[in-house]
C-alpha positions as CSV (number, residue, x, y, z in Angstrom):
1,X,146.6,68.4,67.5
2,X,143.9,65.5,67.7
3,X,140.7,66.0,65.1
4,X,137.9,63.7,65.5
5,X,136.2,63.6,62.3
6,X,133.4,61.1,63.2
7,X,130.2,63.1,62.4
8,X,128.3,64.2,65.9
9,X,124.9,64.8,66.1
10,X,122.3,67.3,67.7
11,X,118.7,67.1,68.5
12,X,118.1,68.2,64.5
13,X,120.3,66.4,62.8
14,X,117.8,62.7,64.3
15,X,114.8,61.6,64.3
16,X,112.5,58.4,65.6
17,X,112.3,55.8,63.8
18,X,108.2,54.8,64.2
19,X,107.5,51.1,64.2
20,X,104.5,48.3,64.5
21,X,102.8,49.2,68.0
22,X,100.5,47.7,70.6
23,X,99.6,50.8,71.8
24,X,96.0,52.0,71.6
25,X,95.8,55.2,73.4
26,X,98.8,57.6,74.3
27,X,96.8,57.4,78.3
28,X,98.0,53.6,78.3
29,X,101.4,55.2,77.9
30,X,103.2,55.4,81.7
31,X,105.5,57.8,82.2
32,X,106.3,57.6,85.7
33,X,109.5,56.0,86.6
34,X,110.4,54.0,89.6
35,X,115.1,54.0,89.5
36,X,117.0,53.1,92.2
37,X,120.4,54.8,93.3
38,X,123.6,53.6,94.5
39,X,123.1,56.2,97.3
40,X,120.6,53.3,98.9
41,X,117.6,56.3,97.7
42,X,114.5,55.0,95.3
43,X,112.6,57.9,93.2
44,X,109.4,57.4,92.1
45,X,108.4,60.3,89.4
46,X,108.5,61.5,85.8
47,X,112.5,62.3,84.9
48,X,112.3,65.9,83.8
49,X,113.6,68.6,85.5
50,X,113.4,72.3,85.6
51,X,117.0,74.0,85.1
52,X,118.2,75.5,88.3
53,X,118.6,79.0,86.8
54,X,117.2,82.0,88.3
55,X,114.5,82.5,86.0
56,X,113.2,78.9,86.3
57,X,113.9,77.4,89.5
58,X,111.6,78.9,91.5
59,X,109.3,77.9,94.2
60,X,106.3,78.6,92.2
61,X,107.6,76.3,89.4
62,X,108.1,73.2,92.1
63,X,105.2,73.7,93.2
64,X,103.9,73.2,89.5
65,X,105.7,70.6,88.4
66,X,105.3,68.6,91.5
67,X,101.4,68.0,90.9
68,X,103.3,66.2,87.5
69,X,105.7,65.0,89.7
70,X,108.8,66.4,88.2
71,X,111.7,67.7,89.5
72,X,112.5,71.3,90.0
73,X,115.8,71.9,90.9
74,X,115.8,75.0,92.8
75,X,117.8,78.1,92.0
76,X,121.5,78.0,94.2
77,X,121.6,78.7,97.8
78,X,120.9,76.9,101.3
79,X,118.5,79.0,102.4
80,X,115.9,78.7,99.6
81,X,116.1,74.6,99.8
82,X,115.3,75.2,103.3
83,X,112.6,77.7,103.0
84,X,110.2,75.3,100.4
85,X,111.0,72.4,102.2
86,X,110.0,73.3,105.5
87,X,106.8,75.1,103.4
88,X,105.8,71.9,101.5
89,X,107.7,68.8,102.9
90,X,105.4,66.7,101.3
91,X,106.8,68.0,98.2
92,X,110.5,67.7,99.1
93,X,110.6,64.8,97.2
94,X,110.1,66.9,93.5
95,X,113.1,69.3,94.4
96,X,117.1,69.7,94.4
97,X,119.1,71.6,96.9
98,X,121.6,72.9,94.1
99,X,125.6,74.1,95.1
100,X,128.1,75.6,93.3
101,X,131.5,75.7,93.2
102,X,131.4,79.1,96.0
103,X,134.1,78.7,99.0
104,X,133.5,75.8,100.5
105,X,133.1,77.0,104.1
106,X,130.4,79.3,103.0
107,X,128.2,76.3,101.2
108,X,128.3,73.9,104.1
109,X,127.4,76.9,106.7
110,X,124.1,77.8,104.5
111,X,123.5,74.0,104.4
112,X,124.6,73.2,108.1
113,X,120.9,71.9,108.9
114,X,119.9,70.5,105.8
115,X,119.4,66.9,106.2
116,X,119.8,64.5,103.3
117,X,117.7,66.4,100.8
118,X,116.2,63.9,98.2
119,X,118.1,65.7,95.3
120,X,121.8,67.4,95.6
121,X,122.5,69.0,92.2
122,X,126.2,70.5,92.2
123,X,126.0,72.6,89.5
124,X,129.6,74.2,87.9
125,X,130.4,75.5,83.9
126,X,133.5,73.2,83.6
127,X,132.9,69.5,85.9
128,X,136.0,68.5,84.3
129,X,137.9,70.8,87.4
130,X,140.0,68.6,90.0
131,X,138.6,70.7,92.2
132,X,135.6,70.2,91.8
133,X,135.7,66.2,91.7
134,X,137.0,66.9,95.4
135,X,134.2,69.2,96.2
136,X,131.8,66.6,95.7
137,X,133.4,63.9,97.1
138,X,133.0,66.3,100.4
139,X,129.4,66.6,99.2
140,X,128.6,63.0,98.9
141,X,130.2,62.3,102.6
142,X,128.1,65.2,103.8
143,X,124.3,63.8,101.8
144,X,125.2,60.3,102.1
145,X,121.5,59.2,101.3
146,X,120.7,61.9,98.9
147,X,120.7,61.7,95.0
148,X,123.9,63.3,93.8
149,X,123.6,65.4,90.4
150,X,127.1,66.6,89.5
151,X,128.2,68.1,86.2
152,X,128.3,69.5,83.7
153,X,130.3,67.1,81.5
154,X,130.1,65.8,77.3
155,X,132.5,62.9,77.6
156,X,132.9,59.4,78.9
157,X,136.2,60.5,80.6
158,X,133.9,63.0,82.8
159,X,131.7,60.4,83.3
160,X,134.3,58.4,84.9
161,X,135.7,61.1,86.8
162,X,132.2,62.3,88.6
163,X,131.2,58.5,89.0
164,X,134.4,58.5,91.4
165,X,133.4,61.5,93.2
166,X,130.3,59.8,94.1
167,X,127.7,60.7,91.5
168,X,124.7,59.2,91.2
169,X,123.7,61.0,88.1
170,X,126.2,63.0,85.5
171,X,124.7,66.1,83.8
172,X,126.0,66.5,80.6
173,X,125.7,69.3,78.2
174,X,128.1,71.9,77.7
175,X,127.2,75.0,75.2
176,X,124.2,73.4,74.3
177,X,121.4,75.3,76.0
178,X,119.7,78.0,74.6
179,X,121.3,80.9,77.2
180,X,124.6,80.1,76.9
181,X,127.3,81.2,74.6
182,X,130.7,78.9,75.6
183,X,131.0,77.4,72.3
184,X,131.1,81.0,70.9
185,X,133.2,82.9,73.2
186,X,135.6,79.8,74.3
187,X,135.5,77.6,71.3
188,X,134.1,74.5,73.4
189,X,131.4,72.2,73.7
190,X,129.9,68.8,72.0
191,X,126.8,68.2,70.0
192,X,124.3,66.9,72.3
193,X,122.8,63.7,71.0
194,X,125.9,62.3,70.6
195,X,127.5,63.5,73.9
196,X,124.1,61.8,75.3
197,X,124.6,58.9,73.8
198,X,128.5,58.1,74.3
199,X,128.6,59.5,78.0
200,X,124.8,57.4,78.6
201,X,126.5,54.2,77.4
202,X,129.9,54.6,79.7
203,X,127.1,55.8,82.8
204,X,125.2,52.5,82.4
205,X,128.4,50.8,82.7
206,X,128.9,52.4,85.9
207,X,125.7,51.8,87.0
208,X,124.7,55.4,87.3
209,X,122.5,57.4,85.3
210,X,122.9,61.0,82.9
211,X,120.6,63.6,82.8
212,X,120.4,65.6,79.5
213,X,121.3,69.0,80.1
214,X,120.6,71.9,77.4
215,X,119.9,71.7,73.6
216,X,115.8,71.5,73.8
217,X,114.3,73.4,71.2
218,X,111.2,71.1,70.6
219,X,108.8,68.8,72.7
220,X,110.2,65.9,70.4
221,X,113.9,66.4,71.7
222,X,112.8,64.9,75.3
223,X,111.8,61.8,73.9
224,X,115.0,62.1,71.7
225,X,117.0,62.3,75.1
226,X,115.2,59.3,76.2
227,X,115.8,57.3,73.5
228,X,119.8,58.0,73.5
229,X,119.8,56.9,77.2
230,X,119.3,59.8,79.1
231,X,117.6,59.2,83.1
232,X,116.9,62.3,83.3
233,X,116.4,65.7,80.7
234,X,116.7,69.0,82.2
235,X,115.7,71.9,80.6
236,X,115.7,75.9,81.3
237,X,114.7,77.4,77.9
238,X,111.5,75.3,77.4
239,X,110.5,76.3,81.5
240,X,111.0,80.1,81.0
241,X,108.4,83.2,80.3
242,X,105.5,81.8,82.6
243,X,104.2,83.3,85.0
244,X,106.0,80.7,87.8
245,X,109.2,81.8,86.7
246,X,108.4,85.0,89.1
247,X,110.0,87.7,86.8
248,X,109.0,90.6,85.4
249,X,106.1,91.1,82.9
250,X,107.6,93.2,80.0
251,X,105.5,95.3,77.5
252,X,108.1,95.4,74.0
253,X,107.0,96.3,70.0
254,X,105.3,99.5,71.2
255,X,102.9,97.7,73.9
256,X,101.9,95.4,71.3
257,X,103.6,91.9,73.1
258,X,104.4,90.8,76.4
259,X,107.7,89.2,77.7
260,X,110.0,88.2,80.2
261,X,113.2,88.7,81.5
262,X,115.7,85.2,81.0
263,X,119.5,85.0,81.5
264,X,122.3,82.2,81.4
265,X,124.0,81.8,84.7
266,X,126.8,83.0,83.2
267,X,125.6,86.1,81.4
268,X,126.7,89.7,82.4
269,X,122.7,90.0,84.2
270,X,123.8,86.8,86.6
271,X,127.4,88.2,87.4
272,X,125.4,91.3,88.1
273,X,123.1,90.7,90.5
274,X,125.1,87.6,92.2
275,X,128.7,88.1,92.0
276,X,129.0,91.9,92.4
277,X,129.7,92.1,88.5
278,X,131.7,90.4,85.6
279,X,135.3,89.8,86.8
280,X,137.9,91.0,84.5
281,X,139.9,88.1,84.0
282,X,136.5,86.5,82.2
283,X,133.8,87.1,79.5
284,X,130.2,86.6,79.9
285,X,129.5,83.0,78.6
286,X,125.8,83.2,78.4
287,X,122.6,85.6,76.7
288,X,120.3,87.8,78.4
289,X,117.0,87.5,76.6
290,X,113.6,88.8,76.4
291,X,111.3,85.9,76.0
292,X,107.7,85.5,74.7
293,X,105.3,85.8,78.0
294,X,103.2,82.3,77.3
295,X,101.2,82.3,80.6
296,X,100.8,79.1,83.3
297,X,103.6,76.5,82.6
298,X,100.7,74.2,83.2
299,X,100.2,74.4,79.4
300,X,103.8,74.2,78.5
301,X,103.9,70.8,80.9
302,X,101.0,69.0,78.9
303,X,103.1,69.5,75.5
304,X,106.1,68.0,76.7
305,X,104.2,65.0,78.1
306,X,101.7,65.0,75.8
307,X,104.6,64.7,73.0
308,X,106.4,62.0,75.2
309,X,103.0,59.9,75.0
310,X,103.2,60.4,71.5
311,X,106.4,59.7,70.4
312,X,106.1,56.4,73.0
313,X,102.5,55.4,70.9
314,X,104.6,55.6,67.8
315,X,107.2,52.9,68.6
316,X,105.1,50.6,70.4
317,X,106.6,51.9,74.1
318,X,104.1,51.7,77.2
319,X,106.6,53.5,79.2
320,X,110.1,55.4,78.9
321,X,112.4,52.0,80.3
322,X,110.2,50.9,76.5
323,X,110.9,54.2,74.5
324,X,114.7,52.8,75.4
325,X,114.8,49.8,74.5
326,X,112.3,49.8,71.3
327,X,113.2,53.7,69.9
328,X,115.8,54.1,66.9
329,X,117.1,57.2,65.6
330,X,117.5,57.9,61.8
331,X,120.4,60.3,60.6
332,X,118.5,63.3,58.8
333,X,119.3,66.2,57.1
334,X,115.9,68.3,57.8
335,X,113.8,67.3,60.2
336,X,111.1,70.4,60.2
337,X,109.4,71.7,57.7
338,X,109.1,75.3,58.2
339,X,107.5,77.0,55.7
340,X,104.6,78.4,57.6
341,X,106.4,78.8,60.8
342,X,105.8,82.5,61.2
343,X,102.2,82.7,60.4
344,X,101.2,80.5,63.4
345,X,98.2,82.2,65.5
């Protein structure tokens, strides 16, 4: 048995270290990005992405988040790449065609005239599989061109291996997101700071990039994200409960609040409705949820970027390549002050 008793860190166990700025305004902040990809591709955009869950990576959301230009990568299957694409090709660009680990034959039939989306995003529980370092070796042959997304992955050995497949970015994050329940029912995972930080410094060796998977609770923790290296942060839980997210509008507490249906890919509602129910050799690894109803993600949107402006007006960054290189983190043991938290109106 191994024990690694170096302390790890989550989003709030950190903070930002503030320092002496130049900037005036948080609008002189710039938070488009312009990265280039080993695939030959250039992006041009703001690196945040909508999780490809059911409940969040809908058409309606791209076609949201695009006006920000952020990424929405779209819930699995072929055919609904193809559909918004051919719909809105000038917003192809702010999408992912996302895969899973289904039989292989079946993925490339659905994709057969798909050609070299912008974003490829294969999407499994466990990337540390051999299988599935094979599948997207067959995935990069087939996209050549396209930016390759493969995960998900908390270690600089996974890193490694998905770089070899022919990843052009790593997602990393395993247990951390607010839908799912791994660490619970299997025992496994990694605090996310610090697997953002370990597996952002082996990426940058590679020269390939992470994107931050799971573990945003608060506006801040994208800016955290950015300032342990992440490319890109993906999120599901802070993108859920609008109306884009094209579920159902509950009425719970006796008509007296409105919510919304959200599940983890994993949970007993996905197996459901996708995999003809919850096999018996496995458990349900993620929650099924009612969450507040909060309206037009457009609002939701100008919190996360207006916190990012903030956070980069606070260390003197004028864009995120500067929230890198000037932000520092600070070891905490609190880092909100609660008190009041349930009396908000």
């Amino acid at each position: 048995m191994i024990v690694n008793y170096e302390p790890k860190l989550d989003y709030s166990d950190a903070l930002i270290v503030p320092r002496l700025s130049d900037v005036k305004s948080r609008k002189e902040v710039n938070l488009e990005v312009g990265t280039h990809f080993n695939c030959g591709s250039m992006w041009t955009g703001v690196p945040i992405m909508a999780a490809n869950m059911s409940t969040v990576g809908t058409h309606e959301m791209a076609l949201v988040l695009s006006e920000y230009k952020m990424v929405t990568c779209l819930k699995k299957g072929g055919e609904y790449y193809v559909t918004f694409a051919t719909s809105y090709p000038d917003k192809e660009k702010y999408v992912s065609l996302t895969l899973g680990l289904d039989p292989e034959s079946k993925l490339f039939v659905d994709t057969a005239t798909i050609n070299d989306p912008t974003f490829v995003c294969v999407d499994v529980a466990n990337g540390y599989m051999t299988e599935f370092h094979n599948f997207v070796k067959k995935v990069r042959q087939k996209w050549p061109k396209s930016i390759l997304i493969a995960g998900n992955i908390v270690t600089p050995e996974g890193v490694v291996a998905l770089s070899n497949a022919g990843a052009d970015l790593v997602k990393v994050g395993i247990g951390s997101g607010s839908m799912c329940l791994t660490r619970r029912v299997a025992g496994v995972g990694y605090p996310q700071l610090s697997a953002v930080i370990e597996c952002a410094e082996t990426a940058a060796a590679l020269g390939i990039g992470i994107v931050s998977d799971g573990g945003i609770v608060h506006p801040g923790d994208f800016a955290k994200s950015f300032v342990a290296g992440a490319a890109f942060v993906m999120a599901g839980g802070a993108f859920a409960g609008h109306d884009e997210c094209g579920g159902e509008i509950r009425h719970s507490n006796n008509n007296a609040s409105l919510t919304m249906l959200h599940y983890g890919m994993s949970s007993k509602t996905a197996n459901e409705r996708y995999n003809g129910g919850l096999k018996d050799y496995r458990a349900s690894e993620g929650r099924t949820v009612e969450v507040p109803y909060r309206g037009s993600v457009h609002h939701t949107v100008q919190e996360i970027l207006g916190g990012l402006r903030s956070a980069c007006s606070y260390v003197g960054a004028f864009n995120l390549h500067d929230l890198y290189s000037r932000g520092t983190m600070v070891k905490v043991n609190r880092t909100i002050n609660n008190i009041f938290e349930n009396h908000e109106i």
